[in-house]
N, C-alpha and C positions, 0 to 999 in steps of 0.2 A: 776227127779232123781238127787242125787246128788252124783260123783265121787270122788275118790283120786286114780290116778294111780301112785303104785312106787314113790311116793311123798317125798323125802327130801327138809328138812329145814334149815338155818344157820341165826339166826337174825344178827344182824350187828354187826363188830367187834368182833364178836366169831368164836373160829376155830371148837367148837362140835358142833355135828348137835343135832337139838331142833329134828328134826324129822327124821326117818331114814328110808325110804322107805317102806313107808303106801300104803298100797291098804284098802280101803273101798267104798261100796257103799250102800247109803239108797235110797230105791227107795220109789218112791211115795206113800204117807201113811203110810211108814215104821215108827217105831218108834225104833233108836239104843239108845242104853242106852252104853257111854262111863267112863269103870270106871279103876282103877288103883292108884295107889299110887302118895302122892303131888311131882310136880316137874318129876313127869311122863310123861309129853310134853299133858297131856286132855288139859291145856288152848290154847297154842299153836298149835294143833289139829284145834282146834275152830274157834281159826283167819283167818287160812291157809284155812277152810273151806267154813267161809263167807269172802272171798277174803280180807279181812284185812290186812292179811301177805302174800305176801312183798308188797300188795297194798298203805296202808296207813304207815307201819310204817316200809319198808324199809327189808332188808336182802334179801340171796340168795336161790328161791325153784327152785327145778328141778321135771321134772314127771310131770304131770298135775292135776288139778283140774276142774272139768266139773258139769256143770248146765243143767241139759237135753240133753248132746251130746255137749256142747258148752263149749268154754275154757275159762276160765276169765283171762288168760294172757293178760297182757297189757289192760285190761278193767278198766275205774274210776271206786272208789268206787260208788260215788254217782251213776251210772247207774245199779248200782246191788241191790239197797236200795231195788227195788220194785220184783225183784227174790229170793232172801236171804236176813233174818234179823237172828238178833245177838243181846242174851240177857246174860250182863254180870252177875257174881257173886258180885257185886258194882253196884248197881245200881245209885249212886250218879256220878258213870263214865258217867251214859248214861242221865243223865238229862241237856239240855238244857242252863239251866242258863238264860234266855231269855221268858220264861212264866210267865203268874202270877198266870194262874191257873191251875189244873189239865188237864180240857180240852182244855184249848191251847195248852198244853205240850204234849198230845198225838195227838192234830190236825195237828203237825209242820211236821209230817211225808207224811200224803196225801196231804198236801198242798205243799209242796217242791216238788212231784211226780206232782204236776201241776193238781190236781183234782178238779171240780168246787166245790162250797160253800156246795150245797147239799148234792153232795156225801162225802166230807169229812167231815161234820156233820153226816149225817146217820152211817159211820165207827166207828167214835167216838164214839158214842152212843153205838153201836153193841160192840166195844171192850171192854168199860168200862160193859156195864152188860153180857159179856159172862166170867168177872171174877168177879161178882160184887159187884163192887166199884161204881154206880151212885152215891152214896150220898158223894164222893170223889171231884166229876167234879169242885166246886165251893173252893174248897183249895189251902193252898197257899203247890207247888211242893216240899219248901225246908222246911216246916212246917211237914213231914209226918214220920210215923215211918220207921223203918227201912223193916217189912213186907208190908208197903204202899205203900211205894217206888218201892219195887219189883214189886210189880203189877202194878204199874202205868208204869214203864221200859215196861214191859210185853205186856199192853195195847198199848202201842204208836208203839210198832212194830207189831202187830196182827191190829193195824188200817191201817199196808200198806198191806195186807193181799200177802205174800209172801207165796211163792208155796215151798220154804225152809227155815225150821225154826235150829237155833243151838244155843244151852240154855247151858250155863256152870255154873252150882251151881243154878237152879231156884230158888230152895227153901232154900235155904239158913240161910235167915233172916225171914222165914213164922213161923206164927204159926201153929195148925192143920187145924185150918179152911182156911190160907191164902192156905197152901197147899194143901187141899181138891178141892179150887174151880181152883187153879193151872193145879192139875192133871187133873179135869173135861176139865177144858179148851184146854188141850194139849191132849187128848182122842176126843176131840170132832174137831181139828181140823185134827188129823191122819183118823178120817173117810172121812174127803171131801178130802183127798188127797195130801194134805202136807205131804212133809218129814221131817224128824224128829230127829235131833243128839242132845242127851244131856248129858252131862259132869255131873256126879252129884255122889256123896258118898253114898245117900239112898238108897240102894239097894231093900229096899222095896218099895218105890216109882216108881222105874222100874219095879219091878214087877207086880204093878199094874195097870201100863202101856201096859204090857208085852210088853217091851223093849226087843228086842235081844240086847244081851248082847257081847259088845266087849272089853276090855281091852289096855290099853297100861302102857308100863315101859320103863324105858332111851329110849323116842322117836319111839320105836317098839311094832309094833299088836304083842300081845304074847296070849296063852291059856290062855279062858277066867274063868275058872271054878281052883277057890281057891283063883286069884288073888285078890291086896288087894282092897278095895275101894277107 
């Protein structure tokens, strides 16, 4: 399950808060579908979620944030890689720079978590055709389109097979089919029991999800039902 109790945010150097005392919670296999207006605080949301903000990139939260009853105050990021991942709307943010091929680029993930050669070969395998992309593994990562990308981002965090997934714009740069096998794949990981927060405009895509649907605007959970996408 993953928590936000009463959660304010301030990134650095700013006097307004990004977030402004959020309660959410998805619990296990849930699927929330976060939608609201640009500049509404969903990316920031996201960070503050999978411990990013003010993990890695600094400012002031108050309130907590909770991973199965557990607090990720003061916890490295790297030791949360393998409880929450985090897939941005840029997937060229989340690549590497350091692979040469598809399958390195999504093997970097279980291999940092310190998994032997097997097991992070079998993950890899598994993630690349639970969205599939097999005929991807052997390309070069900065060669690829812009809905390629996204699924490869996608893949390398589903190869650490975290119990908390939080997607901001998945589908973004897909086309139908990149998003078809998208939704399949996030459908099929809310049945084993992952949870599930995704930031994303498509409202129909949640829907077919069925995503509960939550909203936010200047940094506040507001009524979900009219708000904008």
């Amino acid at each position: 399950m993953l928590e936000l109790r009463s959660v304010s945010y301030r990134y650095a150097g700013y006097r307004r808060l990004a977030l402004d005392r959020v309660d959410l919670t998805v619990a296990d296999g849930e699927i929330v579908g976060l939608v609201g207006p640009n500049e509404g605080g969903k990316s920031t949301l996201c960070l503050v979620a999978a411990g990013l903000a003010p993990g890695s990139i600094g400012g002031v939260l108050t309130g907590a944030v909770l991973l199965d009853g557990e607090s990720l105050a003061g916890r490295p990021t790297h030791e949360l890689a393998g409880q929450v991942g985090i897939v941005f709307a840029d997937p060229a943010s989340q690549r590497s720079g350091i692979a040469g091929t598809v399958f390195e680029e999504v093997a970097i993930g279980p291999i940092n978590l310190g998994l032997p050669v097997d097991d992070t070969v079998a993950r890899v395998r598994g993630a690349l055709a639970a969205l599939g992309i097999e005929d991807l593994a052997l390309c070069a990562p900065d060669r690829l389109s812009g809905g390629q990308s996204q699924l490869v981002a996608l893949a390398s965090i589903l190869a650490m097979r975290p119990r908390h997934l939080v997607l901001d714009e998945p589908t973004a740069e897909l086309d139908p089919e990149g998003r078809r096998l998208v939704e399949d794949a996030l459908a099929s990981l809310a049945r084993t029991g992952t949870a599930l927060l995704i930031a994303e405009h498509d409202r129909q895509l949640l829907a077919s999800l069925g995503a509960r649907l939550v909203a936010i605007d200047g940094g506040r959970i507001v009524p979900a039902e009219g708000a904008a996408a």
